[in-house]
C-alpha positions as YAML, in Angstrom:
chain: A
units: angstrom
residues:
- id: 1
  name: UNK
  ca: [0.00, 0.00, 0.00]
- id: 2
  name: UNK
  ca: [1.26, 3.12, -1.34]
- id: 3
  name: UNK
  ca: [1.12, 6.11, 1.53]
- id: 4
  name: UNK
  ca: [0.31, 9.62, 0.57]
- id: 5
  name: UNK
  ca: [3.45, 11.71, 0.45]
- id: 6
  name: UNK
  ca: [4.59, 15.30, 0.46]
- id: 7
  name: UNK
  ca: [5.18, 16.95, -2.87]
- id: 8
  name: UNK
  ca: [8.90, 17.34, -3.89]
- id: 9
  name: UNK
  ca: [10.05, 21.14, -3.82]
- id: 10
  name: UNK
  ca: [14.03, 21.85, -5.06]
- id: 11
  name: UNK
  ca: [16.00, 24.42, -3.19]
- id: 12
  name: UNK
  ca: [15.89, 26.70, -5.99]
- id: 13
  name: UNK
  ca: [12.07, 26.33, -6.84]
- id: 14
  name: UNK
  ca: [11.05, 27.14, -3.06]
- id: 15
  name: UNK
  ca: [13.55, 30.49, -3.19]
- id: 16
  name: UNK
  ca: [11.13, 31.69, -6.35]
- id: 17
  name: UNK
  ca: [7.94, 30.56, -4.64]
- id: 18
  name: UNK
  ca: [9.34, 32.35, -1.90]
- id: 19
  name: UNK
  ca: [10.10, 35.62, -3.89]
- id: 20
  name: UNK
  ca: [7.30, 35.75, -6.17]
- id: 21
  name: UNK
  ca: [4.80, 38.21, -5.82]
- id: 22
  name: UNK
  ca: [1.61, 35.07, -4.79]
- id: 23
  name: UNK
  ca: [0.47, 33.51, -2.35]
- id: 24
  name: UNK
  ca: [3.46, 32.10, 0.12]
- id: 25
  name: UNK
  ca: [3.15, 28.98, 1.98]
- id: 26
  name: UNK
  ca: [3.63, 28.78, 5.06]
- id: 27
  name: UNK
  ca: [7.24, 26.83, 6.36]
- id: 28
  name: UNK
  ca: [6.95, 24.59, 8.49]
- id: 29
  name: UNK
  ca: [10.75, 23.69, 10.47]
- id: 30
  name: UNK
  ca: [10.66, 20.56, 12.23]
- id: 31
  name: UNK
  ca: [14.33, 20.87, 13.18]
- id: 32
  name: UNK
  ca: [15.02, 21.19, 17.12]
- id: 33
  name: UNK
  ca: [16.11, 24.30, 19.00]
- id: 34
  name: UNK
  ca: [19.86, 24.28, 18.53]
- id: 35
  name: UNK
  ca: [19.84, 23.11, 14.50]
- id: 36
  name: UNK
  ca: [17.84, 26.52, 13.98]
- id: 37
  name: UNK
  ca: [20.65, 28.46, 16.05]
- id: 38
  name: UNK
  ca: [22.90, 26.95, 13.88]
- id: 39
  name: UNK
  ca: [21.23, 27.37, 11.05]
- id: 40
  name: UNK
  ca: [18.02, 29.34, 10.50]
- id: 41
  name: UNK
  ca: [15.85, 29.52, 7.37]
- id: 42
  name: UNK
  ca: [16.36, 33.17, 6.35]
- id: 43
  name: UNK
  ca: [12.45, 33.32, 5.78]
- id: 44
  name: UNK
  ca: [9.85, 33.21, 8.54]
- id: 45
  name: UNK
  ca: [9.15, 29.53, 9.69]
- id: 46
  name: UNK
  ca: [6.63, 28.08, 12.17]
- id: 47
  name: UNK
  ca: [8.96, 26.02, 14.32]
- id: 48
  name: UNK
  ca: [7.33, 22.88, 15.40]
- id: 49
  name: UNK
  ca: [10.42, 20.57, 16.55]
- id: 50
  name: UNK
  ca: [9.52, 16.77, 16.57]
- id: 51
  name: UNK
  ca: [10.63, 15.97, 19.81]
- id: 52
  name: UNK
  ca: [8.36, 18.30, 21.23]
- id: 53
  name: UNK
  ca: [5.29, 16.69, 19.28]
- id: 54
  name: UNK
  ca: [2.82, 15.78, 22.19]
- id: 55
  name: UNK
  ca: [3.28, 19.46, 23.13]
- id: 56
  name: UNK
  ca: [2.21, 21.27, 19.66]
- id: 57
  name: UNK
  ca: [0.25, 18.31, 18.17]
- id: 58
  name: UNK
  ca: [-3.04, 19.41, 20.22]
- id: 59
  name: UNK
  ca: [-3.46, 22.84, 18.75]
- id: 60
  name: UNK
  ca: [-1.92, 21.72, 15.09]
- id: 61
  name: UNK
  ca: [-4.71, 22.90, 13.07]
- id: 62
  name: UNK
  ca: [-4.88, 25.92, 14.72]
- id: 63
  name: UNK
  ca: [-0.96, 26.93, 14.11]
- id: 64
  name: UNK
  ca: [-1.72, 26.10, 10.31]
- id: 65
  name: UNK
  ca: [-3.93, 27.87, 8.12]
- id: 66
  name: UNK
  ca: [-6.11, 25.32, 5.39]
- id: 67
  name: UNK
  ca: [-5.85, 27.79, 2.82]
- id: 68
  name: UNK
  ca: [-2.17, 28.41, 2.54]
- id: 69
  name: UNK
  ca: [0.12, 25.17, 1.30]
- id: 70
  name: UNK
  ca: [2.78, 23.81, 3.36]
- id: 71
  name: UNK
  ca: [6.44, 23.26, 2.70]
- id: 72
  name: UNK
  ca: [8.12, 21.59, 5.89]
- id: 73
  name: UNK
  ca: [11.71, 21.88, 6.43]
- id: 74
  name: UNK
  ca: [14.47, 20.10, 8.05]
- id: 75
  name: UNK
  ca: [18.40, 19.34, 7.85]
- id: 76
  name: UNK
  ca: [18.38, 16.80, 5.37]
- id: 77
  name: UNK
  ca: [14.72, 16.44, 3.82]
- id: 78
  name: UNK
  ca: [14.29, 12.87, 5.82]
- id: 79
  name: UNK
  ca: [12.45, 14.31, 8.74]
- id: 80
  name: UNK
  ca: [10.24, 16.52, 7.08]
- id: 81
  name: UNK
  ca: [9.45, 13.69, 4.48]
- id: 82
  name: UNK
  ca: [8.31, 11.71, 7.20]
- id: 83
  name: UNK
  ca: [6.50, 14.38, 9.14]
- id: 84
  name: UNK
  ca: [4.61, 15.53, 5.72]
- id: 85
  name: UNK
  ca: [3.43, 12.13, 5.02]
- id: 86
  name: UNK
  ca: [2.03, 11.87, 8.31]
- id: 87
  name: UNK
  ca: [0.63, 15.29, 7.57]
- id: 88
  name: UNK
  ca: [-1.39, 14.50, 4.61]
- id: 89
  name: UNK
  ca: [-2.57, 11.55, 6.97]
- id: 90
  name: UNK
  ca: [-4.26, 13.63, 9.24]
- id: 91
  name: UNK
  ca: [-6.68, 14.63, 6.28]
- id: 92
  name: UNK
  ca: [-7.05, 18.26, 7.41]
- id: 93
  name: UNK
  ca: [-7.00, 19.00, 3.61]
- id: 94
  name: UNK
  ca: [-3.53, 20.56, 3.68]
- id: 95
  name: UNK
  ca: [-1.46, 21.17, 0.34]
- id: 96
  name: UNK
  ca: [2.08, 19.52, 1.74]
- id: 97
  name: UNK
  ca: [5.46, 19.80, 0.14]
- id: 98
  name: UNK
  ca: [8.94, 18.80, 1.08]
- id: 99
  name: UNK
  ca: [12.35, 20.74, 0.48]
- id: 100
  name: UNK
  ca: [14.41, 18.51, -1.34]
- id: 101
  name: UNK
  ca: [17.42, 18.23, 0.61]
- id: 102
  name: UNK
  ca: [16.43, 20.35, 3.35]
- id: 103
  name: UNK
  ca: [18.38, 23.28, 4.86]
- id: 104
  name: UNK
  ca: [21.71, 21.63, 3.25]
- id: 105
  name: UNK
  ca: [20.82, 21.90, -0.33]
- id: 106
  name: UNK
  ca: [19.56, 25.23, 0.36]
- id: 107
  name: UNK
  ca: [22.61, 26.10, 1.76]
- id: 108
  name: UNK
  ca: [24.52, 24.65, -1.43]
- id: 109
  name: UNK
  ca: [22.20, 25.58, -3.99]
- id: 110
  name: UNK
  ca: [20.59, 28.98, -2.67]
- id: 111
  name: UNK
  ca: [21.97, 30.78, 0.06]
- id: 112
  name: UNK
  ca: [25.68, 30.09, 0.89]
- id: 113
  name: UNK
  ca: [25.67, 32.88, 4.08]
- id: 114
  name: UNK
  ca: [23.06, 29.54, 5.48]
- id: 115
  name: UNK
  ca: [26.12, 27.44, 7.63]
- id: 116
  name: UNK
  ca: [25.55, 24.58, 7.15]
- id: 117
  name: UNK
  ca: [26.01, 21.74, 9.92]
...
């Protein structure tokens, strides 16, 4: 059985989603505490770290809008792979991508001033 999974976003597509003048999605960074010292998006995430799940899991729905698509974020793209798919699980109706790579290949590919870790 095949599980629903987060679209695929590239490093370089999200940075002109991200610039364009529509509608931006909102980021989701799953990454913990310290990773985001170390290395923060340079755009405006909602930070919703996975070992802290049974505290922000309760209110999800009301952290995300429906009407605004999701691109979730982490180091490598495993984490937020796995947390999208169990996303689009939930069937709240969200539009769920994944950044290819995470906040390395953005690093690589995007912004270089991003350390990467």
């Amino acid at each position: 059985m095949n599980l629903p999974s987060p679209q695929h976003i590239s490093p370089a597509d999200l940075h002109c989603w991200l610039t364009a003048k529509q509608q931006k999605p909102i980021l989701v960074d799953v990454r913990e505490s310290d990773e985001l010292e170390m290395a923060a998006f340079p755009f405006p995430v909602v930070h919703l770290p996975l070992s802290q799940a049974s505290v922000w899991s309760q209110d999800l729905p009301d952290k995300l809008a429906n009407n605004s698509p999701i691109v979730v974020i982490c180091h490598a793209g495993i984490r937020s792979l796995n947390f999208g798919t169990w996303l689009i699980q939930q069937d709240w109706g969200y539009e769920v991508w994944n950044l290819d790579g995470g906040i390395e290949a953005w690093s690589l590919n995007v912004d270089s001033s991003v350390p990467r870790y």
